[in-house]
C-alpha positions as CSV (number, residue, x, y, z in Angstrom):
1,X,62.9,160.1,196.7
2,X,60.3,159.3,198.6
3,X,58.3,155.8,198.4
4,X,55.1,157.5,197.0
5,X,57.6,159.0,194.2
6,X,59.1,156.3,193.3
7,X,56.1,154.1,193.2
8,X,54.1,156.9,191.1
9,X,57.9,156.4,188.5
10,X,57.7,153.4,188.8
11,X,54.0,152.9,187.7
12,X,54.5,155.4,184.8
13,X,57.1,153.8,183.7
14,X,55.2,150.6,183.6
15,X,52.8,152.0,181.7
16,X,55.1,153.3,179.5
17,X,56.3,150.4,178.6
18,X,52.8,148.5,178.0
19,X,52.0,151.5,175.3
20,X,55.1,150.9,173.6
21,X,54.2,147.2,173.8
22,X,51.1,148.0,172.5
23,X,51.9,149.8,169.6
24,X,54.5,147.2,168.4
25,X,51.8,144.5,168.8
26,X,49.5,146.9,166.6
27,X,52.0,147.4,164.1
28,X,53.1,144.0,164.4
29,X,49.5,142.8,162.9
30,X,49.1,145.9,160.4
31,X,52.4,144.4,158.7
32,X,51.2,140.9,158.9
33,X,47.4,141.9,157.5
34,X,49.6,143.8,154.4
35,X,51.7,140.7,154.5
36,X,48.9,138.6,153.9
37,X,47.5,141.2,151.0
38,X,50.6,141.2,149.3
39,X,50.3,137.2,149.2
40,X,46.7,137.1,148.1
41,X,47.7,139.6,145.2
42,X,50.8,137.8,144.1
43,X,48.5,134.3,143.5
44,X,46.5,136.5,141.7
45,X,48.7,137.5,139.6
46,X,50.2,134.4,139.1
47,X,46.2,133.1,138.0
48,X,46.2,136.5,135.3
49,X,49.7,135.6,134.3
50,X,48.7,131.9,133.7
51,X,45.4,133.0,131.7
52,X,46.9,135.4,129.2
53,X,49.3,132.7,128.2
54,X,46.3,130.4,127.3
55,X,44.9,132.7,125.9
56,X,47.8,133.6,123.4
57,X,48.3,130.2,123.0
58,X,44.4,129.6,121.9
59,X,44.6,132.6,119.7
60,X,47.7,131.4,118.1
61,X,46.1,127.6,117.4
62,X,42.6,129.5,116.4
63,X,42.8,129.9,112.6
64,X,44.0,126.1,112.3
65,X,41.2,124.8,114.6
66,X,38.7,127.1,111.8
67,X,40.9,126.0,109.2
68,X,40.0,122.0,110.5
69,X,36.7,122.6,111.2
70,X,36.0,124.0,107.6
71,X,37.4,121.1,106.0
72,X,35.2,118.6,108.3
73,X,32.3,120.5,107.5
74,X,33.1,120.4,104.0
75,X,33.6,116.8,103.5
76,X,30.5,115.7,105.8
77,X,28.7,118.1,102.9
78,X,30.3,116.4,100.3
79,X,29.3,113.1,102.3
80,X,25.7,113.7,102.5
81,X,25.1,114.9,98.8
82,X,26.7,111.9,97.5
83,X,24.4,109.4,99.9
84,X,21.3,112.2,98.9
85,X,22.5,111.2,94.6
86,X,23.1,108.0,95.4
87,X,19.5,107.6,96.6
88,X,17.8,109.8,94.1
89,X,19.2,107.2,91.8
90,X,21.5,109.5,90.1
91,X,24.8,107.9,91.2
């Protein structure tokens, strides 16, 4: 081989070698951006996940916090129509 053909191999084989490097770098950070997606959807998930079970736990406690709030109501009437006879003179 001559020097001219052995520098032109050796130059093509450089080059060679900086694609490849190239494309692993570029595939390196493809795999880290989906890396990074994958995260960002997991703690979202996680959020959902911890909603939902509020939520069931809120719809579970719902008919008793009614069921309280009726009877507070109720007695504040019962309350205020008692001062309202009491004032009228009746009582």
């Amino acid at each position: 081989m001559t020097d001219t053909t052995q520098n032109t191999a050796t130059v093509l084989a450089e080059l060679n070698v900086q694609e490849l490097i190239a494309r692993i770098r570029k595939t390196q950070a493809e795999t880290d951006k989906l890396v990074e997606e994958g995260r960002k959807f997991a703690v979202e998930q996680h959020k959902l996940t911890a909603e939902a079970q509020k939520l069931q736990r809120d719809h579970g406690l719902a008919p008793w916090s009614m069921t309280i709030a009726l009877v507070s109501a109720g007695a504040a009437l019962a309350v205020a129509i008692t001062a309202l006879l009491k004032s009228a003179g009746i009582l």
